[in-house]
Short mmCIF file of the C-alpha atoms (twelve columns), coordinates in Angstrom:
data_MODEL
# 
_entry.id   MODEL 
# 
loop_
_atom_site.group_PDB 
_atom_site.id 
_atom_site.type_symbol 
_atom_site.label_atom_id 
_atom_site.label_alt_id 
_atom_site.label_comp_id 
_atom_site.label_asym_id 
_atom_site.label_seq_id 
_atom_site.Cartn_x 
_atom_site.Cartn_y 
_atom_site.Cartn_z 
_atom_site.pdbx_PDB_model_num 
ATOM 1   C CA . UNK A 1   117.083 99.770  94.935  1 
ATOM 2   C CA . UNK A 2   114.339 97.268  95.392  1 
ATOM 3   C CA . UNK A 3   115.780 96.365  99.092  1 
ATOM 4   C CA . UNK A 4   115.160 100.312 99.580  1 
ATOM 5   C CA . UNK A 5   111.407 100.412 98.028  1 
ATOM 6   C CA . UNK A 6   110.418 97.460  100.060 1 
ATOM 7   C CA . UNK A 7   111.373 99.041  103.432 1 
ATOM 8   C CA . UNK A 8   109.964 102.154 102.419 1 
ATOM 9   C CA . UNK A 9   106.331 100.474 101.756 1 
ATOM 10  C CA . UNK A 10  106.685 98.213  105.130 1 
ATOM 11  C CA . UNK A 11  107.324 101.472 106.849 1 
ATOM 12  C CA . UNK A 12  104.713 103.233 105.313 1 
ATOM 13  C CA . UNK A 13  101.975 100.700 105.823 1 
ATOM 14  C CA . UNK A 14  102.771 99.870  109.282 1 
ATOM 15  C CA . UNK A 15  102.353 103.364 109.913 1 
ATOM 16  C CA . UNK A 16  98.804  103.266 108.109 1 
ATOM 17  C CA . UNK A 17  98.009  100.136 110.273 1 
ATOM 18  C CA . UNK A 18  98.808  102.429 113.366 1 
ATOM 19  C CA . UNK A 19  97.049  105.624 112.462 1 
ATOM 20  C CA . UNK A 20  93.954  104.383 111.396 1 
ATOM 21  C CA . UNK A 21  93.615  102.664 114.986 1 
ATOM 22  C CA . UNK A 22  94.513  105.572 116.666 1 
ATOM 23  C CA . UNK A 23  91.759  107.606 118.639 1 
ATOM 24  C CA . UNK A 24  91.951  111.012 119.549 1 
ATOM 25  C CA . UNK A 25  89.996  114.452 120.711 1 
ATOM 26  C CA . UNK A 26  90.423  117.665 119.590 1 
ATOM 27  C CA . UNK A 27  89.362  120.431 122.220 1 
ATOM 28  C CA . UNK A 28  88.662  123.940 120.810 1 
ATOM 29  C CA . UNK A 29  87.513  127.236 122.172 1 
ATOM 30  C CA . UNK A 30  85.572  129.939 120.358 1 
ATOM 31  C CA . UNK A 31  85.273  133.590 121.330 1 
ATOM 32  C CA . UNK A 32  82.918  135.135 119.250 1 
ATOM 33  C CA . UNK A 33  83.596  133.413 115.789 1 
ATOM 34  C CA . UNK A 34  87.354  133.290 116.318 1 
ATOM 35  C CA . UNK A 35  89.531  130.368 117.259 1 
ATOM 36  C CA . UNK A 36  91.516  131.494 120.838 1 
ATOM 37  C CA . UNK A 37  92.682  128.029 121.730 1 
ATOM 38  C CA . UNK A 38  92.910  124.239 120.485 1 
ATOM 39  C CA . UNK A 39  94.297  121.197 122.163 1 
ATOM 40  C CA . UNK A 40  94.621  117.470 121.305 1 
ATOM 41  C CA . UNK A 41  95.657  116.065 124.502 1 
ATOM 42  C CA . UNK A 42  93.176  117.708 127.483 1 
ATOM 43  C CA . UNK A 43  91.261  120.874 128.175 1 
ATOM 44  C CA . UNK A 44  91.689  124.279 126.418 1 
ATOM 45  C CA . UNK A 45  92.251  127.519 127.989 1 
ATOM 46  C CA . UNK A 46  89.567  130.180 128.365 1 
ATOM 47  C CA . UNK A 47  89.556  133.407 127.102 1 
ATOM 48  C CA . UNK A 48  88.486  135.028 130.138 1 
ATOM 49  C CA . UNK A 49  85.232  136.641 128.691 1 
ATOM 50  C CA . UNK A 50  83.000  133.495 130.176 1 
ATOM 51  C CA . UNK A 51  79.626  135.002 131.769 1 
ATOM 52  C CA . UNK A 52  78.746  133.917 135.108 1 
ATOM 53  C CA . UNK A 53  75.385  131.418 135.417 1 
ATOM 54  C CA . UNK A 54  73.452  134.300 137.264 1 
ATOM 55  C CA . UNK A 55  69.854  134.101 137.388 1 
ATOM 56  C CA . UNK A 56  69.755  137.899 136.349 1 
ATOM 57  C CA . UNK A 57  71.803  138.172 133.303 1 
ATOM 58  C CA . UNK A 58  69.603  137.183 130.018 1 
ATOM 59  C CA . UNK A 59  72.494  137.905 127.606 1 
ATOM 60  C CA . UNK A 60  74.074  134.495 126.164 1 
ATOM 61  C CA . UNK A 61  78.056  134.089 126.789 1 
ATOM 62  C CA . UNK A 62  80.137  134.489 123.221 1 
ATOM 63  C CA . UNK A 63  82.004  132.004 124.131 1 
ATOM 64  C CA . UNK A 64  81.574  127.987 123.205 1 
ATOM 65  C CA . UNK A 65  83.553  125.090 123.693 1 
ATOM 66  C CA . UNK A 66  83.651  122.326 120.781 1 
ATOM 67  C CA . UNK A 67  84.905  118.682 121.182 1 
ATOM 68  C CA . UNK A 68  85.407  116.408 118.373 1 
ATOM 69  C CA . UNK A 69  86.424  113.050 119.133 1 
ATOM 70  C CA . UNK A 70  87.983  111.024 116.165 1 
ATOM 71  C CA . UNK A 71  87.776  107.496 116.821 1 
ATOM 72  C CA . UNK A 72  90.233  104.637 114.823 1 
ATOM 73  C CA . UNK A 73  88.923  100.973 114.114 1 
ATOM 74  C CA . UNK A 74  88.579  99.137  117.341 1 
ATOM 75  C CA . UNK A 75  89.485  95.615  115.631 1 
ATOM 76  C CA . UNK A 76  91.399  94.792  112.771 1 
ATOM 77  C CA . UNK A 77  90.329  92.352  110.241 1 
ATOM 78  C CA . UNK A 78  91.961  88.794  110.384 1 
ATOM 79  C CA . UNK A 79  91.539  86.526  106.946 1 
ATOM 80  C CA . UNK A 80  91.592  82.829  107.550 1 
ATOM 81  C CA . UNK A 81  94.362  81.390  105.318 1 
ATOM 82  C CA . UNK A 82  92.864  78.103  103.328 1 
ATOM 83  C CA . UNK A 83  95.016  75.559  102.177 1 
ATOM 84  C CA . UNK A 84  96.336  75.553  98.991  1 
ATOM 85  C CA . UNK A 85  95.780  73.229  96.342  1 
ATOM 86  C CA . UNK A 86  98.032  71.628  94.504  1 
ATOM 87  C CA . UNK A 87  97.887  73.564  91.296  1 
ATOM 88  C CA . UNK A 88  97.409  77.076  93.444  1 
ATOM 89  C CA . UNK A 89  100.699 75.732  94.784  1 
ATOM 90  C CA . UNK A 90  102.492 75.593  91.010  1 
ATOM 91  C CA . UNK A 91  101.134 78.377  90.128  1 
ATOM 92  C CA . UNK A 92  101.980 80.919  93.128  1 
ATOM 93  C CA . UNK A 93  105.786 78.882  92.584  1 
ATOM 94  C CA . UNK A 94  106.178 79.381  88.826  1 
ATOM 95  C CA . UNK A 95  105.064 83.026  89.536  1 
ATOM 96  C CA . UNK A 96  107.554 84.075  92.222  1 
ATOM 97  C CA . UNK A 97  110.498 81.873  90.094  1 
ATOM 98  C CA . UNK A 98  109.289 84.078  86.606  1 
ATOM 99  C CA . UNK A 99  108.943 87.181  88.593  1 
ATOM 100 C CA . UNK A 100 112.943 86.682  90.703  1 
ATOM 101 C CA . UNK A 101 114.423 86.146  87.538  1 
ATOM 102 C CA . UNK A 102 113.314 89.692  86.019  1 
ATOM 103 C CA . UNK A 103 115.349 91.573  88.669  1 
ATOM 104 C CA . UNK A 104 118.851 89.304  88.518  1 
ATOM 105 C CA . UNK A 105 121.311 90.918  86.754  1 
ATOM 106 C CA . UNK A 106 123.185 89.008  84.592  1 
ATOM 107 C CA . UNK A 107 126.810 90.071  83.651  1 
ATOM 108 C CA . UNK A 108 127.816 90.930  79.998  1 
ATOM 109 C CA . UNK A 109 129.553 88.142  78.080  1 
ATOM 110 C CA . UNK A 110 130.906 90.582  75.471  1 
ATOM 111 C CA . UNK A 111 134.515 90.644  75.213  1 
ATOM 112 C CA . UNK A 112 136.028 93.594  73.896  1 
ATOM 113 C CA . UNK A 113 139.531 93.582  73.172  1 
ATOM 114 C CA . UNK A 114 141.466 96.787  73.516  1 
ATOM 115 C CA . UNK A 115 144.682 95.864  70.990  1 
ATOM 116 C CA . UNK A 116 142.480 94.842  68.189  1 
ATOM 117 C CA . UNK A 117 144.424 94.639  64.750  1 
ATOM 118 C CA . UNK A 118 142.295 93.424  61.116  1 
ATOM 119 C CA . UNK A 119 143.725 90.528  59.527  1 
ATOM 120 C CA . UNK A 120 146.059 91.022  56.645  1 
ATOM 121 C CA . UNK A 121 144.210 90.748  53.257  1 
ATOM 122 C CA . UNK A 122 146.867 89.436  50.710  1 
ATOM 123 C CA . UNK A 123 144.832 90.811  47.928  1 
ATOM 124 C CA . UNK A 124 143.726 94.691  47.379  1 
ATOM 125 C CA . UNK A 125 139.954 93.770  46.012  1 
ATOM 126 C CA . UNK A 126 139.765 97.604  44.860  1 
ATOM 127 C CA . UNK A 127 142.449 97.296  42.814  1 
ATOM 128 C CA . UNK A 128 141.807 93.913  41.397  1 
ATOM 129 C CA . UNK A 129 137.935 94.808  40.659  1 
ATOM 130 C CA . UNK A 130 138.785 98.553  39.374  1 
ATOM 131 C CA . UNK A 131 135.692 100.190 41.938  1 
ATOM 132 C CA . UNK A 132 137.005 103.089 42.952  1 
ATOM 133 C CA . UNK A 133 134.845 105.785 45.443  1 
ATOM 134 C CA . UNK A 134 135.253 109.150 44.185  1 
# 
């Protein structure tokens, strides 16, 4: 079970790793106030209501065109590992020694035995001491 949580978490993580140095764009084309079309990898489509750029017309086109570009960490940070000293050294080993031995399981040592008969008492001590349950 703990083999299956660990892989789980290194799978997860590498994942968040790669997604938060991913960059992308999102495209998206408005026709009025109403999404028509969105894309993540190039240029949307048109709705087919764009106005020509005539020196005439002084209405503005109800159409617009929004890009949002989402940009990941370019560089990742990289600690410097120091050396340890001798006591961070016992420590960090007396941890990961206390820590391994929570999770082995140890086998039972109780012995049950199946036939089990009492021993023969050669006295009856209810008798002999007259205490009777009623």
């Amino acid at each position: 079970m703990k083999h299956f949580f660990t892989k789980i978490s290194i799978l997860s993580l590498s994942f968040l790793v790669l997604f938060s140095t991913f960059s992308f764009t999102v495209d998206a084309h408005y026709c009025g106030d109403f999404l028509v079309d969105f894309s993540l990898t190039g240029k949307t489509n048109s709705c087919g209501m764009q106005m020509d750029d005539d020196a005439n017309v002084v209405m503005k086109s109800c159409c617009k065109d929004e890009v949002q570009k989402i940009e990941g960490q370019e560089e990742l940070q990289n600690q410097e590992v120091k050396e340890f000293t001798f006591k961070e050294q016992q420590f960090v080993a007396t941890f990961f020694i206390t820590y391994r031995d929570l999770f082995i399981e140890q086998a039972s040592r109780n012995k049950f035995y199946k036939d089990f008969t009492p021993p023969d008492i050669p006295i009856d001590y209810q008798v002999q001491y007259q205490t009777f349950l009623i």
